[in-house]
C-alpha positions as CSV (number, residue, x, y, z in Angstrom):
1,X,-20.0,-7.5,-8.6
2,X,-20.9,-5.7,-5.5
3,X,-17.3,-5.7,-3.2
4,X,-18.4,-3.5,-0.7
5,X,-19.2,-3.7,3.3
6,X,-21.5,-0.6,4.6
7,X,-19.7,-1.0,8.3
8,X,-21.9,0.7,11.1
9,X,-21.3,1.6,14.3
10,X,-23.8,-0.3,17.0
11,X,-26.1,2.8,16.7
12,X,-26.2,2.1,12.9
13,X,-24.3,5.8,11.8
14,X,-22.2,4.8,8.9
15,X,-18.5,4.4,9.1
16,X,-17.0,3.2,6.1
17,X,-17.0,1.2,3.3
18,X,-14.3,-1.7,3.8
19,X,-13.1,-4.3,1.9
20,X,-15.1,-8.1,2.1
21,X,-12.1,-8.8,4.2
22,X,-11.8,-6.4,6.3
23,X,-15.4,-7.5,7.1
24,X,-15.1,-10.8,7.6
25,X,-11.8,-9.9,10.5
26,X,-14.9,-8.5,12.4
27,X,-16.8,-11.1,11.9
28,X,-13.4,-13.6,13.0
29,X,-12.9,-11.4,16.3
30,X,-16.4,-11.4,16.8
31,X,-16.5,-7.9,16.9
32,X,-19.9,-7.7,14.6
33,X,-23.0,-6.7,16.5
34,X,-25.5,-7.2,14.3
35,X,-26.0,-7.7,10.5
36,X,-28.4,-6.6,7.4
37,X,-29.1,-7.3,4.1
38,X,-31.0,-9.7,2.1
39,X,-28.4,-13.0,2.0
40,X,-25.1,-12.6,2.4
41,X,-22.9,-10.3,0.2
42,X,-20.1,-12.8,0.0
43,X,-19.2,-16.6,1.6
44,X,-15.9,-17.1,2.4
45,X,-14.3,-21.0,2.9
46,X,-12.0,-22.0,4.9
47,X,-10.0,-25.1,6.4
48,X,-11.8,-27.8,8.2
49,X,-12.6,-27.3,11.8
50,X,-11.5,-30.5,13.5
51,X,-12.7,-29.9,16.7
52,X,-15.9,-28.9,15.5
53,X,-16.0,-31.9,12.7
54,X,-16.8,-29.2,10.1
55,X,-15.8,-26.8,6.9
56,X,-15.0,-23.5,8.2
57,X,-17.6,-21.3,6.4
58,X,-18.3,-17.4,6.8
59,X,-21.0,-15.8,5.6
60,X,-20.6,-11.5,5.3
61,X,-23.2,-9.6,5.1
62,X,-23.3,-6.1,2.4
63,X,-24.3,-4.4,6.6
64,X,-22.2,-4.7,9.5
65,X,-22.4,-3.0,12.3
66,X,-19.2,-3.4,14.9
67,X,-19.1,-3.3,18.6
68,X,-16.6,-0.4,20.1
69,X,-17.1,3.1,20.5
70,X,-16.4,4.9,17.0
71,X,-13.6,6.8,17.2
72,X,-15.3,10.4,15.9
73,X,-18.6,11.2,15.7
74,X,-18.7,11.4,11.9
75,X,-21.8,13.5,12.0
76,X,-19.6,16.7,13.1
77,X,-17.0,15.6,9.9
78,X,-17.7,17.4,6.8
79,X,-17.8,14.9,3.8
80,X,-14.9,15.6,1.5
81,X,-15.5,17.0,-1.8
82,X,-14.7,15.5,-4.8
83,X,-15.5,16.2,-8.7
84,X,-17.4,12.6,-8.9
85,X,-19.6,13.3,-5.9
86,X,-20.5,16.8,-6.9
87,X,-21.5,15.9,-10.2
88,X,-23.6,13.3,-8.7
89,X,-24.8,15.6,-5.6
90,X,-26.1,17.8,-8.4
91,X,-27.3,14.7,-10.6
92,X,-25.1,15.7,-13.8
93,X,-27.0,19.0,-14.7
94,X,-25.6,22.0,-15.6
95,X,-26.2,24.6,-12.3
96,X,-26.9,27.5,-15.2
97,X,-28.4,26.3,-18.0
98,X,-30.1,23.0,-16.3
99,X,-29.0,20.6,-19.4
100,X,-27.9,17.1,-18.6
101,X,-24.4,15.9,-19.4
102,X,-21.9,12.9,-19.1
103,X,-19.4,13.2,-16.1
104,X,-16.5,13.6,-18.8
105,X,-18.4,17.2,-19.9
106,X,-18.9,19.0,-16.5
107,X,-16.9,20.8,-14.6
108,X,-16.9,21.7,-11.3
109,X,-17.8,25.5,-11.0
110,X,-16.7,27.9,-8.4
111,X,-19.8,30.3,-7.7
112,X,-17.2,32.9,-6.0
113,X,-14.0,32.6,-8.2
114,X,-11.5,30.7,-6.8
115,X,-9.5,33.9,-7.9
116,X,-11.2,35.4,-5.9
117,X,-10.5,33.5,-2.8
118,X,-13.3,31.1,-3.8
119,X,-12.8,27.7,-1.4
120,X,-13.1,24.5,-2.8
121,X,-16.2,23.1,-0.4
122,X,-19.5,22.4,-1.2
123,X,-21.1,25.5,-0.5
124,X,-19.0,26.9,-2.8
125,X,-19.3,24.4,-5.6
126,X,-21.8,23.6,-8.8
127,X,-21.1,20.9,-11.5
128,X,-21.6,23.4,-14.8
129,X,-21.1,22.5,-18.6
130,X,-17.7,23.8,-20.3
131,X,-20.5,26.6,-22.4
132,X,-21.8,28.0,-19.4
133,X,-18.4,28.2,-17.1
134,X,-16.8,30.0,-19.7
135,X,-18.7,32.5,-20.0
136,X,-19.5,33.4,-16.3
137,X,-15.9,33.4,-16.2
138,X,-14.5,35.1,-12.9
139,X,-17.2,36.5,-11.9
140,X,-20.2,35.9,-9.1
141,X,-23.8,34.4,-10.7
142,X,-25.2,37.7,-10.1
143,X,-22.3,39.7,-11.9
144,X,-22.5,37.3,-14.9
145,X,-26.5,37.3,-14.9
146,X,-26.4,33.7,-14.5
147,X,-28.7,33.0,-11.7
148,X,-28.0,29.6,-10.0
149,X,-31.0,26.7,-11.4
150,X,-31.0,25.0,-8.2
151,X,-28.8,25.2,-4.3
152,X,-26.0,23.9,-3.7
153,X,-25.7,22.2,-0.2
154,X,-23.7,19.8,1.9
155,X,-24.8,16.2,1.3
156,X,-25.6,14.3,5.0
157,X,-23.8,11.4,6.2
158,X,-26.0,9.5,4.8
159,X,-25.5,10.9,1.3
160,X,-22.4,10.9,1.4
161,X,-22.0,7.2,1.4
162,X,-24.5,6.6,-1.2
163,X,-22.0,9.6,-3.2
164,X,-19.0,7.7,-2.9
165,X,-20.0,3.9,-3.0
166,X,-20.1,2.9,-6.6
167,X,-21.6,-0.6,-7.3
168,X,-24.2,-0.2,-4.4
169,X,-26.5,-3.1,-3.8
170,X,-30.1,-2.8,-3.9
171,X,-31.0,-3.8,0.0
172,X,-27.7,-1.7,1.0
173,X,-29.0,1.5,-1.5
174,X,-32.8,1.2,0.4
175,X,-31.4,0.7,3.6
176,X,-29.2,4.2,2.9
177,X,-32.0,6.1,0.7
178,X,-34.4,5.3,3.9
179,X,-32.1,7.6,6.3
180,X,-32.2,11.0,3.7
181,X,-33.5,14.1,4.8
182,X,-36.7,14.6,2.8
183,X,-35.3,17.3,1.0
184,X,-32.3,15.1,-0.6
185,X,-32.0,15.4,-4.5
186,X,-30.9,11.5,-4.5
187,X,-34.7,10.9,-3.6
């Protein structure tokens, strides 16, 4: 079941994801600008409206956008880096021997040691089978004659939000995949 809200700003740059009811207090303050997806993502019932003569009904949509100025530009964040959205940033393959594996067999891979005062970042980080990250060890790609199989990078806002939402539906996952730079691995 799909439990997620892809909340916008009004210029349609991602936010967050929220909660169906965060969503639909938006929607209450009628703070939503405008609204996407292909039928609505959840309907929630309320009391009846006697003024009105009718069941209170709202209808939240999987693509909000609220009114109000965001309160960062989230383009000039860097998304956070964690082992789940690496290993899918680098689409569960092996940085050094280019083999596939389950999430449970990769680690993440510092390509300067982190005893080496290698940062945890993603410019600094490769998913890479237990095999291969033993045996480069603490040393740098080149020392280990392990050449990298592909670049590490730092996934765009857009990316990011297709990295960290799990159960993502279809018309939200297009909507997202339509905003990558070309060069995206999650083409």
């Amino acid at each position: 079941m799909f439990t997620q809200v892809l909340q916008l700003d009004v210029h349609g740059t991602p936010q967050a994801w929220i909660a169906v009811e965060q969503a639909a207090l938006h929607y209450a303050t009628d703070r939503v600008a405008w609204q996407l997806g292909q039928g609505p993502l959840a309907v929630l019932r309320g009391g009846f409206n006697v003024p009105l003569q009718r069941d209170s009904v709202l209808e939240v949509h999987p693509i909000i956008a609220v009114r109000g100025a965001a309160k960062c530009n989230l383009f000039d964040v860097t998304p956070s880096v964690t082992k789940d959205k690496l290993l899918r940033r680098d689409r569960h393959t092996c940085a050094y021997c280019g083999d596939v594996f389950a999430a449970q067999d990769l680690q993440c891979e510092h390509i300067l040691p982190e005893s080496r005062g290698g940062a945890w970042c993603w410019m600094n980080l490769v998913a890479a089978c237990a095999g291969c990250n033993g045996r480069k060890a603490a040393r740098t790609p080149d020392e280990a004659r392990m050449p990298l199989l592909y670049l590490h990078y730092v996934p765009s806002r857009f990316e990011d939000f297709l990295l960290k939402g799990r159960n993502i539906r279809a018309d939200v996952h297009e909507w997202l995949a339509a905003r990558l730079p070309k060069n995206s691995r999650l083409n």
